[in-house]
PAMI-247111 format. One record per residue (C-alpha): residue number from 1; residue in three letters; chain; x negated, z, y. Coordinates in Angstrom, 1 decimal. Layout:
  pos  code  unit      xx      zz      yy
  NUM   ALA     A       X       Z       Y
...
***
This chain:
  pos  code  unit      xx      zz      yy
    1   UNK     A   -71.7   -37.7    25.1
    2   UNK     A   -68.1   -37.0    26.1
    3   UNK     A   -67.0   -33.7    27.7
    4   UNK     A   -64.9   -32.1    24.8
    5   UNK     A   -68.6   -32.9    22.6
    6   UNK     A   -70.5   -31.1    24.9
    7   UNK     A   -68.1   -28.0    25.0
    8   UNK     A   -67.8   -28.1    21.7
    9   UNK     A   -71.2   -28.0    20.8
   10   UNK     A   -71.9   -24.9    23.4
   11   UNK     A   -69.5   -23.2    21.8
   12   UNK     A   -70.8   -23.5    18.5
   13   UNK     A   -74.1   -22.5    19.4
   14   UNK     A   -72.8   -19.3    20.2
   15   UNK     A   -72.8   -17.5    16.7
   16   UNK     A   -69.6   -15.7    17.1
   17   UNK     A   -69.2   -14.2    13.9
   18   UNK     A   -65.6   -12.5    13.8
   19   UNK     A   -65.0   -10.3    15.7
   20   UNK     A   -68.0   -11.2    17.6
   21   UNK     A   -67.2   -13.4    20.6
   22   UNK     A   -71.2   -14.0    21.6
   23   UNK     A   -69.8   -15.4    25.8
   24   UNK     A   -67.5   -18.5    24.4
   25   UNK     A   -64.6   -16.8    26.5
   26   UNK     A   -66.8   -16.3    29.4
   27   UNK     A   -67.9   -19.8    29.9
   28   UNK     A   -64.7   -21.3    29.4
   29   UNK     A   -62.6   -18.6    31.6
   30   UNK     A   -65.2   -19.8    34.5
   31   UNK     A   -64.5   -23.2    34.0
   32   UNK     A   -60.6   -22.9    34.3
   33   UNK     A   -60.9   -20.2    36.8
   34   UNK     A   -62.7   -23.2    39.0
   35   UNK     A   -59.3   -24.9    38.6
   36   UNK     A   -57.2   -22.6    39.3
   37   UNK     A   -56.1   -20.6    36.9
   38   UNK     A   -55.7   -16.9    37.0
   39   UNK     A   -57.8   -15.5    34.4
   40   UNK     A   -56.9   -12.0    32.7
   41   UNK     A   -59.6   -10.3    30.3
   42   UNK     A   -57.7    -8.0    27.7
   43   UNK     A   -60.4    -6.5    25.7
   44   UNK     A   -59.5    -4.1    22.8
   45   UNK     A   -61.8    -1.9    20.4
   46   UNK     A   -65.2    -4.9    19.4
   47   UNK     A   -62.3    -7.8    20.3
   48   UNK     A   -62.5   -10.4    23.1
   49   UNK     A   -58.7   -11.3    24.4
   50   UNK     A   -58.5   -14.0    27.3
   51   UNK     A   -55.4   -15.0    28.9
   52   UNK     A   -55.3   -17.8    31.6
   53   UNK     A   -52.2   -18.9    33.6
   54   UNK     A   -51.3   -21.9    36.3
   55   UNK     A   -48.5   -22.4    37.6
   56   UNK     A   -45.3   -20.3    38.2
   57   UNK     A   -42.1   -19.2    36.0
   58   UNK     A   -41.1   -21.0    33.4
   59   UNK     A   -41.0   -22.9    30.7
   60   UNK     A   -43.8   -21.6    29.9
   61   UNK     A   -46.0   -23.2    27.4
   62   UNK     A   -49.2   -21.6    25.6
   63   UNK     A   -52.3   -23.0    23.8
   64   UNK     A   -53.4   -21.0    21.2
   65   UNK     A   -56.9   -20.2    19.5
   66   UNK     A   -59.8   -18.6    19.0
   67   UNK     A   -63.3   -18.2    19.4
   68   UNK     A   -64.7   -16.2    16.2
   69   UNK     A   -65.6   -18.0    13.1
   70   UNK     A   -66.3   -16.8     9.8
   71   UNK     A   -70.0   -15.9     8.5
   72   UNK     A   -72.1   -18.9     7.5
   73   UNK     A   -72.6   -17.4     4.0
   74   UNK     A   -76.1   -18.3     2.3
   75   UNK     A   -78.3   -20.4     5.5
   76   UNK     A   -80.3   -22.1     2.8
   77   UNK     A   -76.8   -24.2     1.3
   78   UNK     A   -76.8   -25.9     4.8
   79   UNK     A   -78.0   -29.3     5.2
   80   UNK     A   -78.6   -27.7     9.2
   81   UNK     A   -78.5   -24.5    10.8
   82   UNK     A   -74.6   -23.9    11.4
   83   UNK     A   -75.1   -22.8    14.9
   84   UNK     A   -77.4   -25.3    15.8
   85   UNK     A   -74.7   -28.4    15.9
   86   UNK     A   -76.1   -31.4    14.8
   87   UNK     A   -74.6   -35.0    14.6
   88   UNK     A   -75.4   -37.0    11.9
   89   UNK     A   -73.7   -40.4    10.5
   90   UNK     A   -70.3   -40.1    13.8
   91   UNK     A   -69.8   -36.3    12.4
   92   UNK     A   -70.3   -33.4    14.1
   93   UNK     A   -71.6   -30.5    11.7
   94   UNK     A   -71.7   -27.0    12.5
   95   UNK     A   -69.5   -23.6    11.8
   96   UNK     A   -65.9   -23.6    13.6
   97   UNK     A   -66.7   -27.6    14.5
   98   UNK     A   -63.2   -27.5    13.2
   99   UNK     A   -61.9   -24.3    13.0
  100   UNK     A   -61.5   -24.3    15.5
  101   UNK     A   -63.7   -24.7    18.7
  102   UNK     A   -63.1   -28.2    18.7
  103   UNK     A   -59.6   -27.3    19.7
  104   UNK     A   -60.3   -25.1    21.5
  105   UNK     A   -62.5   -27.1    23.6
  106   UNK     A   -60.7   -30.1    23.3
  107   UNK     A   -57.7   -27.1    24.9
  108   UNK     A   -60.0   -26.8    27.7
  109   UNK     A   -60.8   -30.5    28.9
  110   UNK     A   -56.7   -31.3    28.3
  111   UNK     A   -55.5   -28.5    30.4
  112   UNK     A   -58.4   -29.3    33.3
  113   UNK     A   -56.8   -32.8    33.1
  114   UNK     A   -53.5   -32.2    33.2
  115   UNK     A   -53.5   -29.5    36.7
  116   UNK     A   -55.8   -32.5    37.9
  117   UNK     A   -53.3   -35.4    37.4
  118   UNK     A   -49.9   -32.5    37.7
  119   UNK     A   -50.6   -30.2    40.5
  120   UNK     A   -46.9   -29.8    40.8
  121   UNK     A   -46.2   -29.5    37.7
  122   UNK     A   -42.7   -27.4    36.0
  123   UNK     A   -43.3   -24.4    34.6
  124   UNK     A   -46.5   -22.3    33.6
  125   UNK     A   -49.0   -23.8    31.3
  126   UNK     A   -51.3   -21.2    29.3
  127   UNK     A   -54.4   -20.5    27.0
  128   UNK     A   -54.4   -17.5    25.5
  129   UNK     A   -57.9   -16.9    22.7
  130   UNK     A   -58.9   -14.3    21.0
  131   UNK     A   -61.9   -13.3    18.7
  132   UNK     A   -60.0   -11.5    16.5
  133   UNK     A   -58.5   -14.0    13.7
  134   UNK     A   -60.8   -14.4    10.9
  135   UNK     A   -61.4   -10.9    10.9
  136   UNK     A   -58.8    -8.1    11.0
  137   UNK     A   -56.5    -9.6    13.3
  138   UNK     A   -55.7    -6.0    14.8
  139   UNK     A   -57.1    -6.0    18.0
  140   UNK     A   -56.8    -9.7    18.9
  141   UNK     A   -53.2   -11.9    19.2
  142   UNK     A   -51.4    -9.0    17.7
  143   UNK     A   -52.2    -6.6    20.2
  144   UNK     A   -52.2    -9.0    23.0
  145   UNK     A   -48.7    -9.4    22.0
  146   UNK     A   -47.4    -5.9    22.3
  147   UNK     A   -48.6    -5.8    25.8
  148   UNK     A   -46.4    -9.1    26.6
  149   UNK     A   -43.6    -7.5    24.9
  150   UNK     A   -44.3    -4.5    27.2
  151   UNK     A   -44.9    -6.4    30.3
  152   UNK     A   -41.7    -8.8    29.7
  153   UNK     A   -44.2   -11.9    29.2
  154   UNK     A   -41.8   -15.1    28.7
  155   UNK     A   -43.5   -17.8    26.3
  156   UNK     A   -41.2   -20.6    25.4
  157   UNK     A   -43.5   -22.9    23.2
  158   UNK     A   -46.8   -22.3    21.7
  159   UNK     A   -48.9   -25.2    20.7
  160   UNK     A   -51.6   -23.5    17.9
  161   UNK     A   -54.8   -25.3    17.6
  162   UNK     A   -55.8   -24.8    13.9
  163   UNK     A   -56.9   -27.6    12.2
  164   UNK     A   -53.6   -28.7    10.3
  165   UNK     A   -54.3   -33.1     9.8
  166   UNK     A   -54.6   -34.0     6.1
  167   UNK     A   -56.8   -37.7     6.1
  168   UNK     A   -56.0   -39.0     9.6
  169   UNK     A   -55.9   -36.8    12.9
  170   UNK     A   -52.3   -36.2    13.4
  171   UNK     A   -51.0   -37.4    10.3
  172   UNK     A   -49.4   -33.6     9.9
  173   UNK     A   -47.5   -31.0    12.2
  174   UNK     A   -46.8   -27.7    11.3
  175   UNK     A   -43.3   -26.2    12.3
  176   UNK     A   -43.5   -23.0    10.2
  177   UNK     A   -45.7   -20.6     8.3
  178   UNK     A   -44.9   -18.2     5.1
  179   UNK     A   -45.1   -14.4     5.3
  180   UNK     A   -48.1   -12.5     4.3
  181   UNK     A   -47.7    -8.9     2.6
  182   UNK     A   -50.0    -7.3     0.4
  183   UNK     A   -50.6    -4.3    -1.6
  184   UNK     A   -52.9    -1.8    -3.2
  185   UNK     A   -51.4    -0.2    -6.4
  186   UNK     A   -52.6     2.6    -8.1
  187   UNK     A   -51.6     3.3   -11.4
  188   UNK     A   -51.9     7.0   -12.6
  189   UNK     A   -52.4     8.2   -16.1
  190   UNK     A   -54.3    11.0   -17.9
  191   UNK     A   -58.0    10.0   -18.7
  192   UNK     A   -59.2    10.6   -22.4
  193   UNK     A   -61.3     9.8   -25.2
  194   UNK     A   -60.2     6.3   -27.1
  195   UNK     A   -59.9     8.6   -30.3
  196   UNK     A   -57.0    10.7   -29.1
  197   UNK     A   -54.7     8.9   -27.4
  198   UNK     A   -52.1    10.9   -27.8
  199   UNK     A   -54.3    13.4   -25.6
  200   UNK     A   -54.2    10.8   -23.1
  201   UNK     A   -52.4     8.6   -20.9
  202   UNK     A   -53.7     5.5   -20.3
  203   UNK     A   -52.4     3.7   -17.2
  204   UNK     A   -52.9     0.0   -18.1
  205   UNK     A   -50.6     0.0   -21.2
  206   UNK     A   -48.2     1.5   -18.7
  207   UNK     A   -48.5    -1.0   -16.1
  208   UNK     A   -48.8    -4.0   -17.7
  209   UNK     A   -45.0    -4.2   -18.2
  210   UNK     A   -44.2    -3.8   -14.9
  211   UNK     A   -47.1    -5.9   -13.6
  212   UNK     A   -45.7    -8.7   -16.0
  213   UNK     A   -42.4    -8.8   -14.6
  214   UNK     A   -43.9    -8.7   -10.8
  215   UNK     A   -45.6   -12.0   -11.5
  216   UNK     A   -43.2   -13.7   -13.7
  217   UNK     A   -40.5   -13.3   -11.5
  218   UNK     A   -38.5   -16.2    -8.9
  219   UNK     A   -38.4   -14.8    -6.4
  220   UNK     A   -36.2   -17.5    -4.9
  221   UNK     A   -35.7   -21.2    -4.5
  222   UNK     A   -37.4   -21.8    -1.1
  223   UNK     A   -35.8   -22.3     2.1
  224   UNK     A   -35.1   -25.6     3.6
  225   UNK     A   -38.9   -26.7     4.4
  226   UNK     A   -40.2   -23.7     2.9
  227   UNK     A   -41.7   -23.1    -0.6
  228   UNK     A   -40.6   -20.4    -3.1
  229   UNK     A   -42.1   -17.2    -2.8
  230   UNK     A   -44.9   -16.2    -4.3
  231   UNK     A   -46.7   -13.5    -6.1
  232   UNK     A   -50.0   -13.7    -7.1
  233   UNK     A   -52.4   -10.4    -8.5
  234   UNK     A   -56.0   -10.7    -7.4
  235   UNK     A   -57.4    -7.5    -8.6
  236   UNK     A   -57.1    -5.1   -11.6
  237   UNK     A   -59.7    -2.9   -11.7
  238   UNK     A   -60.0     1.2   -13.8
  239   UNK     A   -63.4     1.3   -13.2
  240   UNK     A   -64.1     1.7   -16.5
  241   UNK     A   -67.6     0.1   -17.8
  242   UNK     A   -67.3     2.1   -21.2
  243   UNK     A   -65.2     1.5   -24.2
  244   UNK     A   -64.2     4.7   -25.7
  245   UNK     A   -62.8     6.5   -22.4
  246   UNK     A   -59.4     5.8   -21.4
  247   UNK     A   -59.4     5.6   -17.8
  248   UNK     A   -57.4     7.8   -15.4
  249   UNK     A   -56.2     5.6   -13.3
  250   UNK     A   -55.5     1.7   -12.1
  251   UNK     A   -56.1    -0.4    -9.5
  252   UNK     A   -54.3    -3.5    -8.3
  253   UNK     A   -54.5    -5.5    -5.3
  254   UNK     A   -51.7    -8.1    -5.3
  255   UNK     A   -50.0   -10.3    -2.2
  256   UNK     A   -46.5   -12.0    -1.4
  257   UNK     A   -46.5   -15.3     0.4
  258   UNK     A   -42.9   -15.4     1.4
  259   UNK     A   -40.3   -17.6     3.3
  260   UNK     A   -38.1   -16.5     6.0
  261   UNK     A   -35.2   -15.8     2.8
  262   UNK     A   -37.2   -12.4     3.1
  263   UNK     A   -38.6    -9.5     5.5
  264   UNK     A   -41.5    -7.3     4.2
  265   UNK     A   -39.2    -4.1     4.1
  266   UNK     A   -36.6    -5.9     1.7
  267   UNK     A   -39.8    -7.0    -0.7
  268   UNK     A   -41.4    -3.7    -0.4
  269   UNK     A   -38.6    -1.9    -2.0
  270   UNK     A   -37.7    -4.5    -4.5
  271   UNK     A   -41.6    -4.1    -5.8
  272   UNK     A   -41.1    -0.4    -5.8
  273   UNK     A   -38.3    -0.4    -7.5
  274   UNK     A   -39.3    -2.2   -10.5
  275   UNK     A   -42.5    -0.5   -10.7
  276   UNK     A   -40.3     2.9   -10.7
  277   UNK     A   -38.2     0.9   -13.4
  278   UNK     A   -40.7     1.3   -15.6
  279   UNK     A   -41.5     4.4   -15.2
  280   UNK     A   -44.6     4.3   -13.4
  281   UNK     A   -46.6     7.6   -11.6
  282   UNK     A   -47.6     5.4    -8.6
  283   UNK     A   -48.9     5.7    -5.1
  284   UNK     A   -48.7     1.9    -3.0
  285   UNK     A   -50.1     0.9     0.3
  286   UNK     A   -48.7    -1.6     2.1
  287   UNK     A   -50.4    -4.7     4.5
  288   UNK     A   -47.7    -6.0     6.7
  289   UNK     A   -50.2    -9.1     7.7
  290   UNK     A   -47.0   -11.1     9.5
  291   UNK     A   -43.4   -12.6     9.3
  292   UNK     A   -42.3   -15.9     8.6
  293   UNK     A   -41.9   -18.2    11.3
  294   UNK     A   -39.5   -21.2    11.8
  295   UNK     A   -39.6   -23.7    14.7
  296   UNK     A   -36.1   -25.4    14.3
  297   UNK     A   -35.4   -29.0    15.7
  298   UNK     A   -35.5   -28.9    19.6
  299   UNK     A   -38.0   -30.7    22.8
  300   UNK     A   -41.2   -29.1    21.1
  301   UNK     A   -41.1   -31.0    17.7
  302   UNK     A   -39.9   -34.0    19.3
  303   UNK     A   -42.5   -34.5    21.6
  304   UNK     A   -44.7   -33.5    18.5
  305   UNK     A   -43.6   -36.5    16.7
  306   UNK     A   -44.0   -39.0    19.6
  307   UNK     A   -47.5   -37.8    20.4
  308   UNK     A   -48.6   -37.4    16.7
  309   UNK     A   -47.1   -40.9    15.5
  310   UNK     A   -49.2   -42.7    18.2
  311   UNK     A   -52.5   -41.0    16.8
  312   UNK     A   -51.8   -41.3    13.3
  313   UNK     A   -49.9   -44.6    13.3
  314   UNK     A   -47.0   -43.0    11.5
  315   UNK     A   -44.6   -40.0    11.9
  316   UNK     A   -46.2   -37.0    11.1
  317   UNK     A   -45.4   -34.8     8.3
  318   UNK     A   -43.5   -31.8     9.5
  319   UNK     A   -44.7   -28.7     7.4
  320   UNK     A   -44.4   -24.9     6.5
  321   UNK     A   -47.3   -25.0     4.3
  322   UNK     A   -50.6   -23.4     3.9
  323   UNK     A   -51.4   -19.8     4.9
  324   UNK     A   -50.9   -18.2     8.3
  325   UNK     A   -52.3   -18.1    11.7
  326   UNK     A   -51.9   -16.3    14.5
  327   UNK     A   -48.8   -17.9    16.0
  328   UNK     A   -46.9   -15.5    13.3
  329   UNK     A   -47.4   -12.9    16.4
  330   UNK     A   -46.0   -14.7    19.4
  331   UNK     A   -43.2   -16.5    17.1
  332   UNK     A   -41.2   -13.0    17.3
  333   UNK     A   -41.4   -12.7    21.1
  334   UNK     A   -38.8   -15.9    21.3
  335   UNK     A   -41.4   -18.8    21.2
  336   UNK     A   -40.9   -22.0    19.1
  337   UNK     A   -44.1   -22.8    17.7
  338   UNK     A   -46.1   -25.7    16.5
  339   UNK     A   -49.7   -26.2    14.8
  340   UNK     A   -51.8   -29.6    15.7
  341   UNK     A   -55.4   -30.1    15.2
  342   UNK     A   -57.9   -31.6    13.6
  343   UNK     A   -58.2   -32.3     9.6
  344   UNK     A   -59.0   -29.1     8.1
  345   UNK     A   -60.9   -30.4     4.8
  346   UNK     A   -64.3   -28.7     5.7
  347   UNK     A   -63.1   -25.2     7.1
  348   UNK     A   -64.7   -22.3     6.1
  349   UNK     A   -67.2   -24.3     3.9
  350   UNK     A   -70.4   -25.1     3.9
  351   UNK     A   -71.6   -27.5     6.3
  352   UNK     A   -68.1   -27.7     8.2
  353   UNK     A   -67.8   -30.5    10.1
  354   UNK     A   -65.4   -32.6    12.5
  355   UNK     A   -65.8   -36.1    13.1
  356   UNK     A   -66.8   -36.9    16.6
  357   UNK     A   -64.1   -39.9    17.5
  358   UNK     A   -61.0   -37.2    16.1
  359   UNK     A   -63.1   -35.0    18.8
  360   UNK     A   -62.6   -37.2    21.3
  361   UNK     A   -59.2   -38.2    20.9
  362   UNK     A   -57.9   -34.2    20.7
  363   UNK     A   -57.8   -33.9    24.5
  364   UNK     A   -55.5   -36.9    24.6
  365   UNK     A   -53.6   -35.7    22.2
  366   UNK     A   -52.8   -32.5    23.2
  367   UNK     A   -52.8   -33.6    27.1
  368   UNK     A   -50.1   -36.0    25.9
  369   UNK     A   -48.0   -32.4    24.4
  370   UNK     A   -48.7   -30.5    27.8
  371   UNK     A   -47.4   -33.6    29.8
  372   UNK     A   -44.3   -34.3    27.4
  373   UNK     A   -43.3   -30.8    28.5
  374   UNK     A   -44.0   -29.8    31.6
  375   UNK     A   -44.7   -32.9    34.0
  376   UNK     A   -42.3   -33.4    36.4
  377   UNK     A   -41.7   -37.2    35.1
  378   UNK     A   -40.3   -35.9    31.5
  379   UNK     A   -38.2   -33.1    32.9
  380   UNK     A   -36.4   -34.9    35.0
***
């Protein structure tokens, strides 16, 4: 078996249930520590942060991942226990076998490579993981990132390592990611009997209006790579399991996924205002879960393309798709950002899987990234 196989399967033998981190960080901070890098443990509330560093000034480029997964759901629906990887047919089965400790052990091998064949390499090269980014996402990336604002941490590129390939390892790139803000509405009426509703106010004929217009709205036309923004309600609940009470009040959880033509405070008010419109007795909560990010043309998507086109056989597709990830945290300190890894049709499903010769070939890959960036041959 090859080396990235072998780390990846220790890794998913350690059931690290978000925000769980069950000694991934550990074993891999020892292994880069025994190559010199300077390790730093940042650990905040139940979360496991690790931040390793060779090399000196900048540019300064950072891998990005993490070691949590998310819960297995029902054991019985697996064909094998997930934490007890198992190959079977050239694919490697097991949970996070591709979201994402196969990148993040395929991270590992590249960067022991690369100080191997570049001990004089430009520039800082980084791994920064967290256990904190299927779960809340409070105490992991985020907060890691307020102490590198604090501390003046330069990061000039960050290469994320969530599993973004469509069919063919490397046939996709992501140079971007929407905005995520959501809310929890409540609607308040007066509760009553059905019979009198005139005695009553009932607070879903009063925000049905309002929530009508909320989701039939454009909000715009997209921007450049970006798709429109989007509003979609996921809850509406007046925990009401009669039918002659009218209920008191209204509950409604609904999210925005929203290009950079918007910030969360500008969307915030524009909700509030037509829910006042209407004339709605309201109380909202807001989730601000992350900004939109935007990796213009520049060295990092370049050397994306070269690297990816000799994997995939083809260009890649350069993307602002899909949902978030944690780069929407180090995007704001300055950083361009990019997403490579492997195909992501099996994450968070049963019986996840990655297949073993895309394992292999992820250290090359992203070897070939670091290398385009910070060996001393392609900077000068």
């Amino acid at each position: 078996m090859s080396d990235v196989l072998d780390l990846t399967r220790e890794l998913i033998s350690r059931a690290s249930v978000t925000p769980e981190d069950s000694g991934c960080q550990a074993l891999i901070a020892e292994r880069l520590n025994r190559v010199g890098f300077n390790i730093e443990h940042l650990r905040f509330g139940d979360v496991d942060n690790l931040w390793a560093t060779q090399g000196n000034g900048g540019p300064v480029l950072v891998l990005l991942g993490h070691t949590d997964v998310v819960p297995p759901g029902p054991l019985d629906a697996w064909t094998s226990d997930p934490f007890t990887p198992e190959i079977r047919d050239g694919i490697l089965f097991g949970r996070g076998a591709a979201d994402m400790k196969g990148s993040v052990a395929a991270f590992v091998i590249a960067l022991e490579q690369f100080v191997a064949a570049h001990p004089d390499h430009v520039g800082t090269v980084a791994l920064l993981l967290t256990s904190d980014e299927e779960g809340d996402a409070i105490d992991g990336v985020r907060k890691v990132a307020d102490v590198f604002r604090e501390r003046g941490e330069r990061i000039d590129w960050c290469i994320t390592g969530e599993p973004s390939s469509m069919s063919v390892l490397g046939d996709l790139v992501r140079v971007g990611r929407r905005g995520s803000l959501s809310a929890r509405l409540t609607v308040k009426g007066v509760q009553g009997h059905v019979a009198y509703p005139d005695k009553a106010k009932n607070p879903i004929h009063h925000a049905l209006p309002a929530l009508a217009e909320l989701a039939a709205r454009q909000w715009d036309a997209g921007y450049e790579t970006f798709p429109p923004t989007s509003l979609q309600i996921t809850d509406v609940h007046a925990g009401n399991h009669v039918n002659n009470v009218i209920p008191g009040t209204l509950d409604v959880l609904f999210n925005l996924r929203y290009n950079p033509h918007w910030g969360a405070a500008r969307l915030e008010a524009e909700c509030e205002a037509i829910l006042r419109k209407h004339g709605l007795d309201f109380d909202i909560h807001w989730h601000r879960s992350g900004e939109p990010f935007y990796t213009p043309e520049g060295q990092l998507r370049a050397a994306a393309r070269e690297v990816l086109a000799h994997f995939a056989g083809h260009a890649p597709e350069e993307s602002t798709g899909g949902g978030t990830s944690d780069a929407r945290f180090i995007a704001p300190l300055g950083a361009e950002c990019i997403e490579v890894g492997p195909v992501n049709a099996s994450i968070h499903k049963v019986d996840e899987n990655v297949s073993v010769a895309d394992l292999d070939a992820l250290p090359d890959l992203y070897l070939g990234l670091i290398e385009r960036l910070l060996s001393k041959e392609s900077s000068t």
